[in-house]
N, C-alpha and C positions, 0 to 999 in steps of 0.2 A: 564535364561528363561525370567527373567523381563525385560534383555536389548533386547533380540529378542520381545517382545512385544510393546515395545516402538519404536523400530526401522520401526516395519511393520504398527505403525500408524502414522508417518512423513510425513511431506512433501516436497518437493523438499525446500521450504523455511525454513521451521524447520531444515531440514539434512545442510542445507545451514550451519545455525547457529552454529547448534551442532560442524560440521567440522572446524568454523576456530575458535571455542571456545568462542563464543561471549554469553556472559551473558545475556538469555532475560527468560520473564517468560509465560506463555500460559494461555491463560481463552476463556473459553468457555460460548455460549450463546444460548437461542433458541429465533429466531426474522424473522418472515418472511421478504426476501428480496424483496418482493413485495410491504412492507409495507412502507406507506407515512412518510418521515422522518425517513426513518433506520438509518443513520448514530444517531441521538439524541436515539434510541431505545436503539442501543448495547452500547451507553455510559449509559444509564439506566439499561439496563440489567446487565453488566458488574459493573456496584456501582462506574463508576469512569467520573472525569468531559469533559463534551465533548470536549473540548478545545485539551484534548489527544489524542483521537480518530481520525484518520487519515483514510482518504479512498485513493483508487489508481485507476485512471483513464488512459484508452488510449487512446491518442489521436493522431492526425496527423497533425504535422508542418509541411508545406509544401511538402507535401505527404510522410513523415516518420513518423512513428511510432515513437512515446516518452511516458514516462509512468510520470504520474503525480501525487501526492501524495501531498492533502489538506488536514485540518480540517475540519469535520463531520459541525463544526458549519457554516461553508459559501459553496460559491461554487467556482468553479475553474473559473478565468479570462482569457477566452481564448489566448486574446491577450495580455497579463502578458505572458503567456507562451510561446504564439511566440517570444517573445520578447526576453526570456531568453534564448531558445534552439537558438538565432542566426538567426530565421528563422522570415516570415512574416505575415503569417496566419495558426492559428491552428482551428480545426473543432474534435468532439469527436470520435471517429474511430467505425467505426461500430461493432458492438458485436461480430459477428463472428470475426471478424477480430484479435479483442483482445482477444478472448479466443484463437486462433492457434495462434496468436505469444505467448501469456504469458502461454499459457499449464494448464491454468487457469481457472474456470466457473465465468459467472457477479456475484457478492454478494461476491466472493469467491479469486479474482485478490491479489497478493500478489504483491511487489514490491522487492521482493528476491524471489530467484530461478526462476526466469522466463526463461521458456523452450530458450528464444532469450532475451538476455538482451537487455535490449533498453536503449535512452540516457534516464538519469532519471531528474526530476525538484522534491525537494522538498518545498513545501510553509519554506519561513525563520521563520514563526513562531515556527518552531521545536526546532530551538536553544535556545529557552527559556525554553525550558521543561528536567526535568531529564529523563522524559521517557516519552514515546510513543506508540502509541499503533497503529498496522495494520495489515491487513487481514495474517493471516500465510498459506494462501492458502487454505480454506477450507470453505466453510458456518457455520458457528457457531463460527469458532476458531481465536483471536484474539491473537501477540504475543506483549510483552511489549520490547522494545529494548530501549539502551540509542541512542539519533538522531544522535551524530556522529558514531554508528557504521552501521546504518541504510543508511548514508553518505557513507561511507567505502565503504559497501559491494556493493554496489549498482554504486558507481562511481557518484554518484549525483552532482548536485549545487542546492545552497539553493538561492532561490528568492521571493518577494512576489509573487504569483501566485493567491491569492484569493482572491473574493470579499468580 
């Protein structure tokens, strides 16, 4: 009964995890996504340094969708990112957009299990870190993964992308 209970509050990202056995851990937050500076909130709420805190942006290189995945502490250098997907101008994808490709709500964007995987960019700063923390698909729920499995699953390249 306890695994059908945990099973039916997963999400396409978590079930992601669970299925190819990847090691990560979940926390939970209440923080409106409305609020000025959320990414610094849920590393407050959460008790951990924002440096780990990773958010996931979509955006549009050269009119494709790519999913971008920064530290809470800066923000994403658009043209770092064109730069890295190959292409020559990137712009932030309009919201609807990104929620039917990622299957995902804004505040809520994971960067695993997205309904359409996209290419992915993560900021290099990950590889400094044993762990990481990003959206696991949900408003409140944060999951901790080490960044080369977050690398892995996602097919990513690591570049500077932030300012």
């Amino acid at each position: 009964m306890a695994k059908k209970a945990a099973k039916s509050a997963g999400t396409p990202a978590t079930v992601l995890l669970s299925a190819q056995k990847v090691e990560h851990t979940l926390r939970t937050y209440d923080v409106d996504p409305d609020a000025p500076n959320y990414g610094a909130l849920v590393a407050a709420a959460l008790g951990i340094p924002p440096e780990q805190v990773f958010k996931t942006l979509i955006a549009e290189v050269d009119g494709a969708l790519t999913t971008a995945v920064v530290p809470v502490t800066g923000d994403l250098d658009l043209k770092a990112l064109a730069h890295a997907a190959g292409g020559k101008r990137a712009v932030l994808a309009d919201r609807a957009a990104a929620e039917r490709s990622s299957g995902y709500v804004r505040g809520g964007i994971s960067p695993l299990g997205q309904r359409r995987p996209l290419p992915t960019v993560i900021d290099d700063s990950a590889s400094e870190l044993g762990l990481m923390f990003v959206s696991a698909g949900r408003r409140g729920l944060q999951v901790g993964v080490a960044p080369a499995d977050l690398v892995r699953l996602t097919a990513a390249i690591l570049a500077n992308i932030r300012t």
